[in-house]
N, C-alpha and C positions, 0 to 999 in steps of 0.2 A: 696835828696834821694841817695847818696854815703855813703861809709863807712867813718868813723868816727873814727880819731885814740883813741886807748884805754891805759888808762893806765896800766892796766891790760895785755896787750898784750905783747908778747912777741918782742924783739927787732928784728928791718929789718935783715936779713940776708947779712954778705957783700956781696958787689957785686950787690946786687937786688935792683932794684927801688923801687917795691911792691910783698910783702910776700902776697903769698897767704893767705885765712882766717885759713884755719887751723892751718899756723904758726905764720901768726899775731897775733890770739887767743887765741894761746894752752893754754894757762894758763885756760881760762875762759872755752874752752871745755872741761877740765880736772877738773874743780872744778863742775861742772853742773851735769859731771857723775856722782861725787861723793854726790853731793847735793842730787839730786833725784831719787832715788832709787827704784822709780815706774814701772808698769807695760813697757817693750818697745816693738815695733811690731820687728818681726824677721830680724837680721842683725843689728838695729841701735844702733847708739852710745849713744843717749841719748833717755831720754821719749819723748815726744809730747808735753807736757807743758815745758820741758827744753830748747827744740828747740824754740818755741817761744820767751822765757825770753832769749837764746842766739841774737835773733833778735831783739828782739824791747827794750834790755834791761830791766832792776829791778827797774826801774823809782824813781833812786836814793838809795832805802834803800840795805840795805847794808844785805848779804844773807850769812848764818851760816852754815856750815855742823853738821847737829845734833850730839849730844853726841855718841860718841864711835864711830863714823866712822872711817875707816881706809882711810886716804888719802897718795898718790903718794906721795913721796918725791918733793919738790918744789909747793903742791896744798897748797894754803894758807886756814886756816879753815875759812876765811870771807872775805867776796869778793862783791863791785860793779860792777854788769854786765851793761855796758854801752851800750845807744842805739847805733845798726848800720844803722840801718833801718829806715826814718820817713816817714809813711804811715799808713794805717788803720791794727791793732792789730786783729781785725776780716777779713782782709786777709790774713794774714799771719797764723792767724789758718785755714783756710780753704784752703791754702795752704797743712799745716802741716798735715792735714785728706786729705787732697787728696793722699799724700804721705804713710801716713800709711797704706792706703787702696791698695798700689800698683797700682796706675793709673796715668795713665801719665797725667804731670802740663803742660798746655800754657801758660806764660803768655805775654800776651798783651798789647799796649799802646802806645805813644806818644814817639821820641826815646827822651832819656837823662833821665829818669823816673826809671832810677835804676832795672829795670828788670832783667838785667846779672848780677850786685851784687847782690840781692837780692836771683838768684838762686844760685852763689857761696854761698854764706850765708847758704842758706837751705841745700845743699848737703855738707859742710863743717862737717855742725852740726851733718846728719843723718850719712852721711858713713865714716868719716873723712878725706875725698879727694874733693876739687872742682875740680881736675884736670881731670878729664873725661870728656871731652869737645870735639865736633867735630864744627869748625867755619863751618857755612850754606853761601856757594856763588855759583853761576851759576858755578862754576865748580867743586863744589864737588860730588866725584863720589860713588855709590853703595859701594864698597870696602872700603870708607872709615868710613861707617856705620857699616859695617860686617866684613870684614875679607881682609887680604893680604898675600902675600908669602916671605917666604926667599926665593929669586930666588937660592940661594948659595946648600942651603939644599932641596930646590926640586930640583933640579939638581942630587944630590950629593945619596938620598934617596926618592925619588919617593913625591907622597901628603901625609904627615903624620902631625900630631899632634904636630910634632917637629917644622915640617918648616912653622907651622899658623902661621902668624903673626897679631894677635885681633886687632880689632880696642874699640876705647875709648868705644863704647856700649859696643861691644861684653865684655869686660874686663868686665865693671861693671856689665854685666848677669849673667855672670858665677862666680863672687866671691859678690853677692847680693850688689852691690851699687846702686848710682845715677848717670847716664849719663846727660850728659849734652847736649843739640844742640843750637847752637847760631842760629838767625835767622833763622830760615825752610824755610819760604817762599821765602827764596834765592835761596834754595835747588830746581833744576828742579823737574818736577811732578811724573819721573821714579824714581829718587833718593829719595821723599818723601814716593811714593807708600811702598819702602821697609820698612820701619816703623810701614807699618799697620799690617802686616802678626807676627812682631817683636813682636811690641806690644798688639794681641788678641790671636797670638798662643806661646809667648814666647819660642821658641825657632830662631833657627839659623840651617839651613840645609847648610852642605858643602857636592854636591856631589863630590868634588873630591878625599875625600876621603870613604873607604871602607864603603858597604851598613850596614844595623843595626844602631844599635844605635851610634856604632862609629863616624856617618857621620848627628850627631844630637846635637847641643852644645844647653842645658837646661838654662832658667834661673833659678836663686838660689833664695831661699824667701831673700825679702826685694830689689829686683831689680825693680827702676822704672826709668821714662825720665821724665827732665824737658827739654822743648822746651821754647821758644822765640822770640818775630815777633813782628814789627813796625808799626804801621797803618797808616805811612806816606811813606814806602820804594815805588818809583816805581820799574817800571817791578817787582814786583816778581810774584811769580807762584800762584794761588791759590789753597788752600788745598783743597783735595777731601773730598767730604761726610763722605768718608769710616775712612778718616784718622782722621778729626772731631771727630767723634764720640768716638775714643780713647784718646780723652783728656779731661780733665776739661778745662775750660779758664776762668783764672783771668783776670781780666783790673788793672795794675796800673796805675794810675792816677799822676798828677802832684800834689805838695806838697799844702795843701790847706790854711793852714794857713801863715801869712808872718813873725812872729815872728820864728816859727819852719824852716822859709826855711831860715832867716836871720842865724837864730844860723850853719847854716848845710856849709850855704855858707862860714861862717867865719870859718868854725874847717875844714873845707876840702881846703879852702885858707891857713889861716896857716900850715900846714900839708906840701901842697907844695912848699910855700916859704920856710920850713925848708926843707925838701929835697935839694932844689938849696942849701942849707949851709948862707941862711940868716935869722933873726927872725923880717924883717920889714914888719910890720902888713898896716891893709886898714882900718881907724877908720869905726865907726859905722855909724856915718854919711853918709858917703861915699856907704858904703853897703845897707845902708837903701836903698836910689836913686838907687843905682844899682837894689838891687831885686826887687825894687818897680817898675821900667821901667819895667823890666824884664816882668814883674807879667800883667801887664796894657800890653804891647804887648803880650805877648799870651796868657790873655782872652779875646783881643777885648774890652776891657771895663776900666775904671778906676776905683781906689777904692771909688771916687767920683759921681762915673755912668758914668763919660761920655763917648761917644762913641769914640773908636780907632781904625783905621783900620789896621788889623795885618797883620804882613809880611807871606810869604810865608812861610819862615825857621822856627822852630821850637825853639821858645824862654827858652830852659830847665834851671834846675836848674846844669843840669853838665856844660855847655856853663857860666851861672852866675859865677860859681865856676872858668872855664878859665880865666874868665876877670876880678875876685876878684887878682888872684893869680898875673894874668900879671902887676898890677895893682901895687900890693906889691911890685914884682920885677922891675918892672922902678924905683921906687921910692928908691930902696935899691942898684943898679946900678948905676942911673944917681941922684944922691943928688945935690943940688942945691937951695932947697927951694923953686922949682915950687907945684903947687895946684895939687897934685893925682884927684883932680876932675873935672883939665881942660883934663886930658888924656881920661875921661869914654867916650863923645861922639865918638871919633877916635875909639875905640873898640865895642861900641854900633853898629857901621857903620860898620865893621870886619865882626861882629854875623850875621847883618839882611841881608847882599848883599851876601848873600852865593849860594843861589840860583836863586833867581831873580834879575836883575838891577833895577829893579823897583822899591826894598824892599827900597831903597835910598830914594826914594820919601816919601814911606811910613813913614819911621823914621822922616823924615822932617816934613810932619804932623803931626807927634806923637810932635814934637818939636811947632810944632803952634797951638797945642789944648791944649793938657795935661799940659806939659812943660809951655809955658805961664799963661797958667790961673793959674796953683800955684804961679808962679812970680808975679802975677798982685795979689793975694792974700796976699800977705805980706813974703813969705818964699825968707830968702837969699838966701840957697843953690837952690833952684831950679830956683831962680835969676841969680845965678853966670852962672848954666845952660845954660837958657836963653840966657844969655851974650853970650854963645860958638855957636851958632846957626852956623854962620860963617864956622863953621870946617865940620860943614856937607854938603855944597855948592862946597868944593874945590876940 
């Protein structure tokens, strides 16, 4: 459930590791405007149904700008929009009406579940910025939900209009985008509090400056917040009632099928490997056992039924994607013609002791239940597996 390079997309920018979606995409945001030419709710860039098909892609066919469109210079008149997103189609709509409706989106879930690309995506699509974003930690403060100063020009001209300096909400209230909050419940309780008053009375009061209206920043139609929270973080705060109640909340879930999560892991592995400046790929094979541990440690269960007891840490498909990638890169570094499959257990052990010393133990019995009984079933590779037990003991 990461982004997905596109061929359609426009090339990384130098200098950048990762283009945001807007400019990763532009091509495909600029064809979508032009494709659909439907009703849009006030401020956004595309319809509702275009935003979707920007997310979960055209599931292959290949999409036409009707006769007589006038397209941008560089829109090409026929275009696959490629999936970013793999999750359920009926979230992402009920995302996209959450949004239209002007009401602030939570979503929720398991960390590594693609939630913060997911809202980049959405806000990409609706106002043409993911960059309105405030990161949520135990110390971010009021001010930087709302507003701060140019110490320079208060100084210099008193609290004026000149010397605001917005913060990422405030920007997207006042020229109708979509703010962003990464984690909230990082956010202390006083710092969340401000959110609620933000988002049921839409505006922003600065008494420092002059009374009236002056000292009243409006939101503009088509301003809403998407937020984001972990159902595994501790210490964080928990949200008030008050502030509840101004959200919708999504749960994204972890990717259900394993073909869909093999293909996602292998295009987001390559992807990285070609960043480092190599093209050595992690066969199929290989990825299979990878997501298939993956998948068996963080449902507790095997695709067999049997029972597995799961580590503490959070077995995601973005962690998978780490270890595909790391994976590729030994193998394209250190050449030699050693087995890319005796490296997985050493990384397996990486993933699960992250939190607990004990997760050790755990993977070990993942190693004497799962792991064996496919060995003792006839499979090589999970033989070969087997064979490595050793590397988890040292």
């Amino acid at each position: 459930m990461t982004t997905a390079p596109s061929r359609s997309a426009a090339p990384e920018a130098a200098g950048r590791q990762i283009s945001p979606p807007e400019d990763r995409y532009a091509t495909e945001l600029a064809f979508l405007a032009a494709h659909d030419t439907g009703p849009r709710p006030p401020a956004w860039r595309l319809t509702p149904r275009a935003v979707v098909t920007f997310v979960m892609g055209s599931d292959g066919d290949t999409l036409r700008l009707p006769a007589g469109t006038d397209a941008s210079e560089g829109v090409p008149r026929r275009l696959v929009v490629e999936e970013k997103f793999v999750g359920d189609r009926a979230l992402v709509e009920r995302c996209v009406v959450t949004l239209a409706g002007e009401r602030g989106l939570l979503l929720v879930g398991e960390p590594g579940t693609a939630k913060s690309m997911l809202s980049e995506l959405l806000s990409a699509a609706v106002c043409g910025t993911s960059g309105l974003v405030v990161q949520g930690t135990a110390g971010t403060t009021e001010d930087q939900l709302k507003y701060g100063w140019n110490y320079a020009l208060l100084l210099a001209q008193g609290p004026t209009r000149a010397a605001l300096v917005p913060s990422p909400v405030l920007t997207a209230m006042t020229g109708g985008g979509v703010a962003r909050v990464e984690e909230v419940t990082r956010c202390l309780p006083e710092v969340q509090d401000a959110l609620v008053s933000l988002l049921s009375e839409r505006r922003i009061a600065v008494p420092e400056l002059s009374g009236g209206d002056d000292a009243l920043l409006h939101a503009a139609p088509g301003f809403t917040l998407i937020a984001t929270a972990n159902l595994r973080d501790k210490g964080v705060s928990e949200m008030s009632a008050a502030l509840k109640r101004r959200f919708n909340f999504e749960t994204v879930g972890p990717i259900g099928d394993l073909g869909a999560e093999m293909a996602l892991v292998r295009r987001q592995a390559r992807a990285a490997v070609e960043r480092a400046g190599t093209t050595q790929q992690v066969d199929d094979t290989v990825l299979e056992v990878l997501v298939t541990a993956f998948r068996d440690l963080r449902d507790g269960r095997s695709a067999e039924g049997w029972e597995v007891e799961r580590p503490s840490t959070v077995m995601s498909t973005a962690e998978a994607v780490s270890v595909a990638a790391a994976l590729g890169l030994a193998a394209a570094y250190f050449p030699g013609g050693r087995d890319v499959l005796g490296l997985l257990p050493g990384h397996l052990l990486g993933v699960v002791r992250k939190d607990d010393p004990a997760d050790a133990s755990r993977l070990l019995g993942y190693w004497d239940g799962a792991v064996r009984r496919r060995a003792e079933q006839g499979s090589a590779t999970w033989r070969t597996l087997w064979d490595l037990r050793g590397v988890l003991e040292e």
